[in-house]
Structures are given as structure tokens and as C-alpha cells.
C-alpha positions as CSV (number, residue, x, y, z in Angstrom):
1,X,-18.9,-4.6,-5.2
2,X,-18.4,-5.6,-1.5
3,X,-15.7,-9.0,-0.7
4,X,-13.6,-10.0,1.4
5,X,-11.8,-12.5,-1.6
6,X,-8.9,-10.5,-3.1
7,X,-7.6,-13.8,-4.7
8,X,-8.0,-12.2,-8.3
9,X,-6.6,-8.7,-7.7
10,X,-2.6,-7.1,-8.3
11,X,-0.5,-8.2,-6.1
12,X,-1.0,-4.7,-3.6
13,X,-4.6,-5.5,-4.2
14,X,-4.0,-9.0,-2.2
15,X,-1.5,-7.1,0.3
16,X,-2.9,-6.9,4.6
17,X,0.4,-5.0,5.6
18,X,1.8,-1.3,4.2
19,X,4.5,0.6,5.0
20,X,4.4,4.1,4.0
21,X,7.5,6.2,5.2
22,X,10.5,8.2,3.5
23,X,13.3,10.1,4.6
24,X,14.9,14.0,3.9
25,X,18.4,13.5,2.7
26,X,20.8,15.7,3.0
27,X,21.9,16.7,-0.2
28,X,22.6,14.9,-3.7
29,X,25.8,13.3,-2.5
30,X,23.4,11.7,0.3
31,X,21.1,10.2,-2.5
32,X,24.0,9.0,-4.0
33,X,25.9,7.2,-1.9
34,X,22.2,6.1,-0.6
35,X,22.0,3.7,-4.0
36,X,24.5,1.5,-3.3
37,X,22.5,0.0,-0.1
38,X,19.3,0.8,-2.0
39,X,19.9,-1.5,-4.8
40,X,20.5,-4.2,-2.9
41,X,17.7,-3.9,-0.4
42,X,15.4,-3.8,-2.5
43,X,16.9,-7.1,-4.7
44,X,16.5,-8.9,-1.6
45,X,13.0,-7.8,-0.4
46,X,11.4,-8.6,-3.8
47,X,12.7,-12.2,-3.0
48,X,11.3,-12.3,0.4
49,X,8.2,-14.5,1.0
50,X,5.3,-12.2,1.8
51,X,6.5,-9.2,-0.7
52,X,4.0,-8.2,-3.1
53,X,4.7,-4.8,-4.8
54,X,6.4,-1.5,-4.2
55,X,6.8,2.3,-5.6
56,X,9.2,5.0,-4.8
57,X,8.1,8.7,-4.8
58,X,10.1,12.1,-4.6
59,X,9.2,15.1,-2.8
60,X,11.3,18.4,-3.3
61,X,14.5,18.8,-2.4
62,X,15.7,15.9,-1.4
63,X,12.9,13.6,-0.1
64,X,12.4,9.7,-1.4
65,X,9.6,7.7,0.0
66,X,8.3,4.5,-0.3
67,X,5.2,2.8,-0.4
68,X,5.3,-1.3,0.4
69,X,2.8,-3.8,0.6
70,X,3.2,-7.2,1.8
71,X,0.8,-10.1,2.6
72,X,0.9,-9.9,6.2
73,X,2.3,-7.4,8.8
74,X,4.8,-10.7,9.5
75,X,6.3,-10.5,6.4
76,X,6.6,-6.6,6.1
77,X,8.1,-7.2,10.0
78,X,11.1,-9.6,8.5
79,X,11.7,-7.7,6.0
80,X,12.7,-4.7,8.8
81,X,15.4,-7.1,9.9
82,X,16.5,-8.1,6.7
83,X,20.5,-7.3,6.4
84,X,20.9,-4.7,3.9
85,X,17.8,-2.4,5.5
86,X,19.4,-2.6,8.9
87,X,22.6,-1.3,7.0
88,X,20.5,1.2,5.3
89,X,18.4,2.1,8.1
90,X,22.2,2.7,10.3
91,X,23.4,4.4,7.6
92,X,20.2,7.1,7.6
93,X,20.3,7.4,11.6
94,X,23.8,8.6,12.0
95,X,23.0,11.9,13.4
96,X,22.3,14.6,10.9
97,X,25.2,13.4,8.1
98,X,23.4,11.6,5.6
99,X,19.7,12.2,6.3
100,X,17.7,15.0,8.2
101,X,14.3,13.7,8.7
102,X,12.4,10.6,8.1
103,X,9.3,8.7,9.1
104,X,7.8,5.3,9.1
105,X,3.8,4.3,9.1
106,X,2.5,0.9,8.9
107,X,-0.9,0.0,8.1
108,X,-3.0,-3.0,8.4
109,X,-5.7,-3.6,5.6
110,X,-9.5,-4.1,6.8
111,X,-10.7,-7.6,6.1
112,X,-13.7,-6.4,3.6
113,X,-13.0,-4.0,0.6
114,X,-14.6,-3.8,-2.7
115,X,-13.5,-5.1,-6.0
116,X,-15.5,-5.2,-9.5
117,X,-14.9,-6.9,-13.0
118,X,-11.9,-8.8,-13.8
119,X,-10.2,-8.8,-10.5
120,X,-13.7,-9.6,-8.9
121,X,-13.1,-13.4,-7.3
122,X,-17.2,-13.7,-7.3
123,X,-17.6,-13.0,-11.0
124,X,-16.3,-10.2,-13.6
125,X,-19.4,-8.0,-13.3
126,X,-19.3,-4.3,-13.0
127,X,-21.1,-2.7,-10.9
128,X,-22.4,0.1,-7.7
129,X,-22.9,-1.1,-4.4
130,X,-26.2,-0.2,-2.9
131,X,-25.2,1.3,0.2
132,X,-22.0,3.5,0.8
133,X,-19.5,1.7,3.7
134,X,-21.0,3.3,7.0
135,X,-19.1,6.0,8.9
136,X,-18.6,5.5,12.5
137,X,-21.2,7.2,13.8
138,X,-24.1,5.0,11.3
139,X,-25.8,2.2,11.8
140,X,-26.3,1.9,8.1
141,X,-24.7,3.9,5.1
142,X,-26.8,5.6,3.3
143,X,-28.4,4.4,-0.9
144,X,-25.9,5.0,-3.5
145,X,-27.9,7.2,-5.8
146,X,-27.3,7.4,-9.2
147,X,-27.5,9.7,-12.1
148,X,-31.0,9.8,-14.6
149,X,-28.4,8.5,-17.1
150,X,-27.5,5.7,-15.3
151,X,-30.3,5.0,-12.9
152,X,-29.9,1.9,-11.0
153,X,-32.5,-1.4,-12.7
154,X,-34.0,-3.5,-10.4
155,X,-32.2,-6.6,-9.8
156,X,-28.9,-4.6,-10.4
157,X,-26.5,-6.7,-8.5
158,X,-24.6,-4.4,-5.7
159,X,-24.9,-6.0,-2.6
């Protein structure tokens, strides 16, 4: 169902700010020598005010990314100065050595979103909005329809 109160969802769930980015390393030795900055990086963002969860992924060869969410673009912006990712972030940019690609994204969440049962703020119910979200070019999204099976009541909350 529609909210704009994330107060009873995971911690990503209450996140405005995300970084998305990951870099190509060079080799094994690169990924390597990588974890000794890595380790400590991440120690120190988990204590940071404003962190609220992260995930690392791998993409073949040699490819680790990162997804981070943090309560406000602020936070996600200290964190970027922090110590040990300036190191890292040095480290990565010395020409082609240790790392041959990389990218950075950073999003900011919309105010409204949708949440249902118990990490609904309103009340644990379970249930379908009415509408779909509108697309840019609508004034108004168009019904949700459901199945026969599970044809929507009247009174069916959704709104």
C-alpha cells in the first residue's frame, strides 16, 4: 500500500541515499591486496551515523560492486571523505595498476513508496493498491485488476 512512513521497514527500506558503483580489477593479486583497505573501510562506515546497510556483488573476471544505502545523501557524502575510502579510492585511481574500470551512481529515494504487512507503519495489513503509480505521461494510473481468484471486495483497503 501507498506511504510515505518507512519508520517500520529494514534498515535499506528507511535509506533516502544509494550508492551503486564497482570497479574492474586487474587481476587476483589486485583483489587481494584490495582487502586490506577493504576491511577497514567498511568497519568504519558501518559506525558512521547515517549508514544503514550494504551488499557486495561479483561480476566475472574480476569485478566487485557495491550497493550502499544510507539515511540521507549527507551521510552517504561523509562517508566519501572518510579516511580509509580516500585511501582506497587513491589506491584504485593509480593509472591502470590495480584497477581498470570503475563507476560510481548515486541515487536519491522518492519521498512516497509502498509498504504492506509488518513493516507497514499504518497497520500490518496486506494488501493491492487500487491504482498502479502513474507514468509520466498520466494523469492517473490505471485500476489494478485482479485475478477471478482473488477478485478485489469492496471496502478492500488499497488506497
Amino acid at each position: 500500500m501507498r506511504t510515505t512512513d518507512f519508520s517500520k521497514a529494514p534498515p535499506q527500506g528507511q535509506a533516502t541515499a544509494m550508492f551503486v558503483g564497482a570497479t574492474r580489477y586487474r587481476g587476483p593479486l589486485s583483489i587481494v591486496t584490495l582487502t586490506f583497505t577493504w576491511f577497514r573501510m567498511v568497519r568504519d562506515m558501518k559506525r558512521m551515523r547515517g549508514y544503514c546497510w550494504h551488499t557486495i556483488y561479483w561480476e566475472f573476471p574480476f569485478t566487485l560492486g557495491t550497493l550502499a544505502f544510507f539515511t540521507d545523501r549527507d551521510a552517504l557524502l561523509r562517508f566519501a571523505r572518510s579516511r580509509h575510502h580516500r585511501k582506497l579510492m587513491r589506491w584504485v585511481t593509480d593509472g591502470t595498476r590495480n584497477a581498470t574500470g570503475g563507476y560510481i551512481r548515486l541515487y536519491n529515494a522518492e519521498p512516497g513508496g509502498y509498504t504492506n504487512g509488518v513493516w507497514r507503519a499504518e497497520g500490518d495489513g496486506m494488501a493491492h493498491i487500487r491504482t498502479f503509480t502513474p507514468l509520466s505521461t498520466e494523469d492517473e494510473g490505471p485500476a489494478v485488476v485482479r485475478s477471478a481468484a482473488g477478485a478485489t471486495r469492496e471496502g478492500d483497503p488499497g488506497a
